[in-house]
N, C-alpha and C positions, 0 to 999 in steps of 0.2 A: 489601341496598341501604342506601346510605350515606341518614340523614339530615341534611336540609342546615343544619340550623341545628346539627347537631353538625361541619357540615367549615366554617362559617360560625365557628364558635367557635374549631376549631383553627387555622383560619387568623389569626383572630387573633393568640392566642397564641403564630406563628409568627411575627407584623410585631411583637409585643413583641420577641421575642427578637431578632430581626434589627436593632431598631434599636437594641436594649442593646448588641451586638457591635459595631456601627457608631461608637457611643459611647466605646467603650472599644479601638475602633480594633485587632481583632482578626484576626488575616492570615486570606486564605480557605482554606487547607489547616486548620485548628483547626478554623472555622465548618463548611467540608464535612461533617467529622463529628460537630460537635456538634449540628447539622438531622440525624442518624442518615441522610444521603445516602450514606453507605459499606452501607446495607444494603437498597438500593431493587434490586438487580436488574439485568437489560440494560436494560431499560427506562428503566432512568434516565433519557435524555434529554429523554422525555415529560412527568419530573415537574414540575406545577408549584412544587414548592419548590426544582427546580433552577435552575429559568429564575431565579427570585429571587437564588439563588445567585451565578447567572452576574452577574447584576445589580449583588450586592454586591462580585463580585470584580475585575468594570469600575470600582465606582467608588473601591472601594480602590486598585487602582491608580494613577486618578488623583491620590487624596489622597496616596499614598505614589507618587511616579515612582522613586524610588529602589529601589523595594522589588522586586528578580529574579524569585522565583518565578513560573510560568508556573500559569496558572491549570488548568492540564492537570494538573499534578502529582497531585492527589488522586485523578482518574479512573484513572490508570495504577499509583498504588499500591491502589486497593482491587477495582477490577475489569480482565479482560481489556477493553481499548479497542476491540481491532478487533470485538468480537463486540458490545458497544452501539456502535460504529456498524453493522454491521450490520443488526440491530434497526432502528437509527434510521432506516435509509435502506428500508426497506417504508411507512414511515409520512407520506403527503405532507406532514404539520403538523408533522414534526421533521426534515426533506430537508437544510432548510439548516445548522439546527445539528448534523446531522452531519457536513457537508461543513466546516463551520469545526473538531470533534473531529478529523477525520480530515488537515487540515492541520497545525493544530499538531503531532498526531500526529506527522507526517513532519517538521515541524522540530526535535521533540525528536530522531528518530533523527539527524536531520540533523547538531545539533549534538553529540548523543554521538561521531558519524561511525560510525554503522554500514553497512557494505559492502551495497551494492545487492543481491549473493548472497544475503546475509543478511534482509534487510528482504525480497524474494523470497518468502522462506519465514516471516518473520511476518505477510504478506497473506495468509498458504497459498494464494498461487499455485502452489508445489507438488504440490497437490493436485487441481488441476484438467485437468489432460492435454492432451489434444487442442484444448479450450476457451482456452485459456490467453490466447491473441493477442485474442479479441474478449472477455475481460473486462473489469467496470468496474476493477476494482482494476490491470488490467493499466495502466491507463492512469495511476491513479496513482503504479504502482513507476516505470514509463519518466520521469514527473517528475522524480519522486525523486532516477533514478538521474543524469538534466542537469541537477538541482542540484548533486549531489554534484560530478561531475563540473568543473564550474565554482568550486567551492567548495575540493575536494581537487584539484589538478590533475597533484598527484605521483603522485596512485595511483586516477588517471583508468581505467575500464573501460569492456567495450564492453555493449551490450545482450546480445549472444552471448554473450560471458561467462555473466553473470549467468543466461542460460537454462541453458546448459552447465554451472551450478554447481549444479543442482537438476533436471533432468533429460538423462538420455543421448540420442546423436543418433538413435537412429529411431525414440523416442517427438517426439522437435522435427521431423524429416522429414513426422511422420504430422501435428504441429502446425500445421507451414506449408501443408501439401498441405489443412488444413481450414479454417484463414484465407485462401488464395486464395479460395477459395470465398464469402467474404466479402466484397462491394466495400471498406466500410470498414477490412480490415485486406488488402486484396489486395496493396498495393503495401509496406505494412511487411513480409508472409512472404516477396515476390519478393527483398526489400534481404537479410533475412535469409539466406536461401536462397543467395546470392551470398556473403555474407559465411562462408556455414559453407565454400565451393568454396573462399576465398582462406585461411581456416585449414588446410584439408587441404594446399594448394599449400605454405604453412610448413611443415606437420608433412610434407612428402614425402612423402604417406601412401601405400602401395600399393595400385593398385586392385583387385588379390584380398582385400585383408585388408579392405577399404571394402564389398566384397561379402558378404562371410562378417558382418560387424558389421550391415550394415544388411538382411540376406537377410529376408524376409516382407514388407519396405513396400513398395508397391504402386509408387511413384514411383523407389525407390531406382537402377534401372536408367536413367534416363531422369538423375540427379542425377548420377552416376557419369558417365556416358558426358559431360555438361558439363565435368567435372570432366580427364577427361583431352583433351577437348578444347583447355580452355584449357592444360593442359601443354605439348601441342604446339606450341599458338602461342608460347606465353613460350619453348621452348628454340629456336623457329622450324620447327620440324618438322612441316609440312603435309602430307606424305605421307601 
């Protein structure tokens, strides 16, 4: 057990330092690591000489408007970002400022322009299977991906893509058939769901080979038989 008139004294110590940097008007990526805040852990977010950090790097800003670095910088070079916001986001008393890490976050990717496939798989959304549709992170890639979108509009993709860039279709069959189940994701796997029938309509796909690809999932007969439904109509063939 910490004594307090010993974390009474380092704090001090700490508003020396802090206001000598402030003084000498030193950018927050230097200060990051000279508070030894590159060796706190996931937990970083918790710490109180971050929040101070955070503090000084708001108001350096201000002092310097000119001055670009993003005050994210230092998190992403000395630790994995998504795993202290993960961390962060169990703990109700760091909820928010993880939710402000995990923005920036995304506008660094943003501004790098990395592909929604890609950032996909730096959420490891990958990794979560069947789950996928009703995650919380799901909901920040889908952001991401209509910023991008809006932002790159040359090399605009869809949501389907980006599933399809990190898992095959009859683990996303087995995906959607577990988000309907879902209310709050029932009507995003139905859109889904449609959207995978109008790619196969492109790729002319056959429906023996659509059987044999998707054979084990429970729905795949019921997906299929939609699937040349709507062929018949589009070549007009109701018979």
């Amino acid at each position: 057990m910490k004594c307090p008139s010993m974390e009474n004294a380092a704090s001090t110590i700490q508003t020396k330092k802090i206001q000598g940097y402030v003084a000498n008007n030193e950018s927050p990526v230097k200060v990051f690591k000279w508070l030894d805040l590159d060796n706190v852990g996931d937990n970083l977010l918790s710490d109180t000489l971050f929040t101070k950090w955070m503090k000084y790097a708001k108001n350096f800003k201000h002092k310097n408007p000119k001055y670009q670095e993003s005050w994210f910088k230092p998190i992403r070079m000395y630790y994995d970002p998504q795993r202290v916001i993960k961390t962060a986001m169990t703990d109700p008393s760091t909820l928010k400022i993880a939710k402000l890490v995990q923005r920036e976050q995304s506008k660094y990717w943003l501004d790098e322009k990395k592909p929604p496939r890609t950032v996909f798989h730096f959420l490891d959304l990958d990794k979560i299977g069947e789950k996928t549709l009703a995650s919380s992170d799901f909901k920040v890639w889908a952001k991401y991906l209509n910023d991008f979108n809006q932002r790159y509009p040359k090399e605009k993709t869809t949501m389907l893509d980006g599933l399809m860039g990190n898992y095959i279709e009859r683990v996303l069959l087995r995906m959607f058939d577990a988000a309907k189940k879902d209310p709050s994701a029932e009507k995003l796997a139905t859109n889904l769901q449609n959207a995978l029938i109008n790619k196969w309509i492109v790729a002319k796909e056959k429906p023996a080979y659509l059987r044999g690809l998707l054979d084990g999932v429970p729905t795949s007969d019921k997906m299929i038989a939609r699937y040349v439904e709507k062929l018949k109509a589009l070549s007009g063939n109701t018979s």
